[in-house]
C-alpha positions as CSV (number, residue, x, y, z in Angstrom):
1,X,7.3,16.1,-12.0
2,X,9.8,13.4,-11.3
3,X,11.0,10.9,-14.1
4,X,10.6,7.5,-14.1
5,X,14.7,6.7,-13.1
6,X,14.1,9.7,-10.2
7,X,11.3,7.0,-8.5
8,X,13.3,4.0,-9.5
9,X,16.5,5.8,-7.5
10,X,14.2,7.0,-4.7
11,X,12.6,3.3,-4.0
12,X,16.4,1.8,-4.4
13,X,17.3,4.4,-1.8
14,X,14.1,3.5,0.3
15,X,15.0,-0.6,0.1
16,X,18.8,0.0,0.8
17,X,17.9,3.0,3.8
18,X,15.7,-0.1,5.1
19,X,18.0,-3.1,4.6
20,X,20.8,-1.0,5.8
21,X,19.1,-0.1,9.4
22,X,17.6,-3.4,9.7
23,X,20.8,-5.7,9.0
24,X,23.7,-3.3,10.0
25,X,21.7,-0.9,12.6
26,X,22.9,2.2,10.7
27,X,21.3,4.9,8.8
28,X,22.9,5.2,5.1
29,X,24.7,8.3,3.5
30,X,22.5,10.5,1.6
31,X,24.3,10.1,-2.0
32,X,26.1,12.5,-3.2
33,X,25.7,12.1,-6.7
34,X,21.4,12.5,-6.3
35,X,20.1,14.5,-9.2
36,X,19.5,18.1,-7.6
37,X,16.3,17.9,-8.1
38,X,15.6,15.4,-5.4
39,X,17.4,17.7,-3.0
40,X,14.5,20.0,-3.1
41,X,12.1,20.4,0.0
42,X,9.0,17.7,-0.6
43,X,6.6,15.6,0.7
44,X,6.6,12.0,0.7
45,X,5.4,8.5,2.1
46,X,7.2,5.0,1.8
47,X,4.5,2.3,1.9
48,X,5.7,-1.2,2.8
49,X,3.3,-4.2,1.5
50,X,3.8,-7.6,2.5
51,X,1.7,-10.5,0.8
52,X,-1.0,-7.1,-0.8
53,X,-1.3,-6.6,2.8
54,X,0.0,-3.1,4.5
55,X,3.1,-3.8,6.5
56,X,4.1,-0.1,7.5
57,X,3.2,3.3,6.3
58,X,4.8,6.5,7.3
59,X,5.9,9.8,5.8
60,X,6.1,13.9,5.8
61,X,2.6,15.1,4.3
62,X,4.9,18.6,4.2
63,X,7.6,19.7,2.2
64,X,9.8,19.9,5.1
65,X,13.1,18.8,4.4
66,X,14.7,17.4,1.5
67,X,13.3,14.7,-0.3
68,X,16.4,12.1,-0.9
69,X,16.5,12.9,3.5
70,X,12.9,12.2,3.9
71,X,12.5,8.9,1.8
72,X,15.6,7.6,4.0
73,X,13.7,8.4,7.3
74,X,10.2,7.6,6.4
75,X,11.8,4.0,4.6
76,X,13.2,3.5,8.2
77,X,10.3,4.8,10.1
78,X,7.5,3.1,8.1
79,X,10.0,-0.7,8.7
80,X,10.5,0.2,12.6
81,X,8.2,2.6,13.6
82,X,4.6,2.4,12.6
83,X,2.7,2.0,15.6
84,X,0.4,-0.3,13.7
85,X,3.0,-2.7,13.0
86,X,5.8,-5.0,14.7
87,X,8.9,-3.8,13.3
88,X,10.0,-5.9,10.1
89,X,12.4,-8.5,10.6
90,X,15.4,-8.9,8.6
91,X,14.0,-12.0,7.5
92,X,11.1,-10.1,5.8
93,X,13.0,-8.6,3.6
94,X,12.4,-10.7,0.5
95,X,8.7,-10.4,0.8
96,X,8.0,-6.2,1.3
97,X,7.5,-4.7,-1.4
98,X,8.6,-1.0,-1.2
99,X,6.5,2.1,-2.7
100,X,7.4,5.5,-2.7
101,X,4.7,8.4,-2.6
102,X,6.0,12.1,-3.5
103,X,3.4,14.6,-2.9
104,X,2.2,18.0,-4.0
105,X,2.3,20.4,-1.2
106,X,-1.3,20.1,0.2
107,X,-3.8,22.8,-0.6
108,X,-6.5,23.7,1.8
109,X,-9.7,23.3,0.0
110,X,-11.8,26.5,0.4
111,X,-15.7,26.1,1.2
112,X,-18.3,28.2,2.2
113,X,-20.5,24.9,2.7
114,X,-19.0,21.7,3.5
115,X,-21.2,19.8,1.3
116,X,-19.3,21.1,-1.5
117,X,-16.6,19.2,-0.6
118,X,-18.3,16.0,-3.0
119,X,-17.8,18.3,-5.8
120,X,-13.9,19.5,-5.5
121,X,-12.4,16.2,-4.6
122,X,-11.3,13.9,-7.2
123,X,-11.2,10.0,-6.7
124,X,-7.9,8.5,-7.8
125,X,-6.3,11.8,-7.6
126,X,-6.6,13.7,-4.8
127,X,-5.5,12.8,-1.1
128,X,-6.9,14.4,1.9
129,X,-5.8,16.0,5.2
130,X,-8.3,16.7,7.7
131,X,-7.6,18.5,10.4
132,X,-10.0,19.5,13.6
133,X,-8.2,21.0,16.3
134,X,-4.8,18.8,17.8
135,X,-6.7,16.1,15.4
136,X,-4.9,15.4,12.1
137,X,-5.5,12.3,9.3
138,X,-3.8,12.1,5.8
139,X,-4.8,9.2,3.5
140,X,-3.0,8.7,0.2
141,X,-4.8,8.9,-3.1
142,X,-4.3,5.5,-4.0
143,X,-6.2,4.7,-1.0
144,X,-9.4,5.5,-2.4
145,X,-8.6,3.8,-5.7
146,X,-7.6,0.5,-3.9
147,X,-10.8,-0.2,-1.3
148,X,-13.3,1.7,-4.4
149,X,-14.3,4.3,-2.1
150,X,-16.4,7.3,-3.5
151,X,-15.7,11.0,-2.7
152,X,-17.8,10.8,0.9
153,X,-16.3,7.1,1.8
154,X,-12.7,8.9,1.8
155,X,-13.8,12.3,3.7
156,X,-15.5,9.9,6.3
157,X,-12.4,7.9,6.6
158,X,-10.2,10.5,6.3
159,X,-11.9,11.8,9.2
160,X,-12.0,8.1,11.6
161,X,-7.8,8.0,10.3
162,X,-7.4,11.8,12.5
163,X,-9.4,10.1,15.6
164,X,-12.4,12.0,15.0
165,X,-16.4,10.7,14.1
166,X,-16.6,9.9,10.7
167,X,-18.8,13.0,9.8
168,X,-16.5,15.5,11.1
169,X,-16.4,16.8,7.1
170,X,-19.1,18.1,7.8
171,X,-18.6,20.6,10.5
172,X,-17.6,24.3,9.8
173,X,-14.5,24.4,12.2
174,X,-12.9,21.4,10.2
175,X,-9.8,22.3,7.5
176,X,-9.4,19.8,4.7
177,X,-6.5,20.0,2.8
178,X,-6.0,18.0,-0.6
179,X,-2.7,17.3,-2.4
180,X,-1.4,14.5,-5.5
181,X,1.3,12.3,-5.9
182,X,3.5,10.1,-7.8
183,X,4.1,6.8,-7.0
184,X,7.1,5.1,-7.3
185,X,7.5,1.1,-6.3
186,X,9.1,-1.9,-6.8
């Protein structure tokens, strides 16, 4: 578990990685002085919102690398390279509002029938990675929360986020993966 002041450091690091590339098209030092903790290998997301509205979203769903390294290049990818969004504009700046997501390192969620699914996900808590073949979808927890979806509304979308039919849950040759996460924003 990170502290409060780890989140506050990692969405300061986001904002400046972000400002940083945008203004003076560089990428930022990893600080030195991090807490050692935040050197360790974890996932994360940086959501940026503009006006409540999403404005880029992108991150490591794995604990591939270390963390201070992977908020710096998903901060930069989710302002540049969403392929949702235009990049954000330097004159943006003022109005995103950064958010950090560190994750738990997601746990495939073992079945024997997929309807069973309704009863090991928890709403608010849990985000999901389906994964069918090439075809992969993450959504964050908070996802759920924010459009009031129930336990089969964020499987289906889940599912629609990897590019596949919105019952795909429900097959037998489909691995869904759930993990947490702390958020940190501005």
């Amino acid at each position: 578990m990170l502290t409060s002041e780890d989140g506050k450091f990692l969405v300061q690091l986001a904002r400046k990685a972000i400002v940083t590339y945008l203004v003076d098209k560089e990428i930022i030092k990893i600080p030195e002085d991090a807490d050692p903790k935040l050197r360790d290998n974890m996932g994360v997301f940086v959501t940026l919102n503009r006006e409540n509205q999403l404005r880029g979203c992108i991150g490591y769903p794995e604990p591939v690398m270390p963390l201070i390294n992977a908020v710096v290049d998903a901060a930069i990818s989710a302002a540049t390279r969403d392929p949702r969004f235009n990049p954000v504009t330097p004159g943006e700046l003022d109005q995103i509002n950064v958010e950090v997501s560190v994750l738990t390192k997601p746990v495939l969620i073992d079945v024997k029938n997929p309807t069973e699914y309704i009863e090991k996900i928890n709403i608010g808590q849990d985000g999901l990675i389906v994964e069918r073949g090439p075809y992969r979808g993450l959504l964050l927890p908070q996802v759920a929360t924010d459009w009031g979806w129930n336990v089969e509304e964020l499987l289906s979308n889940t599912c629609m986020k990897a590019g596949l039919s919105s019952d795909c849950w429900q097959l037998n040759d489909v691995k869904i993966y759930k993990f947490s996460s702390q958020i940190f924003e501005e």
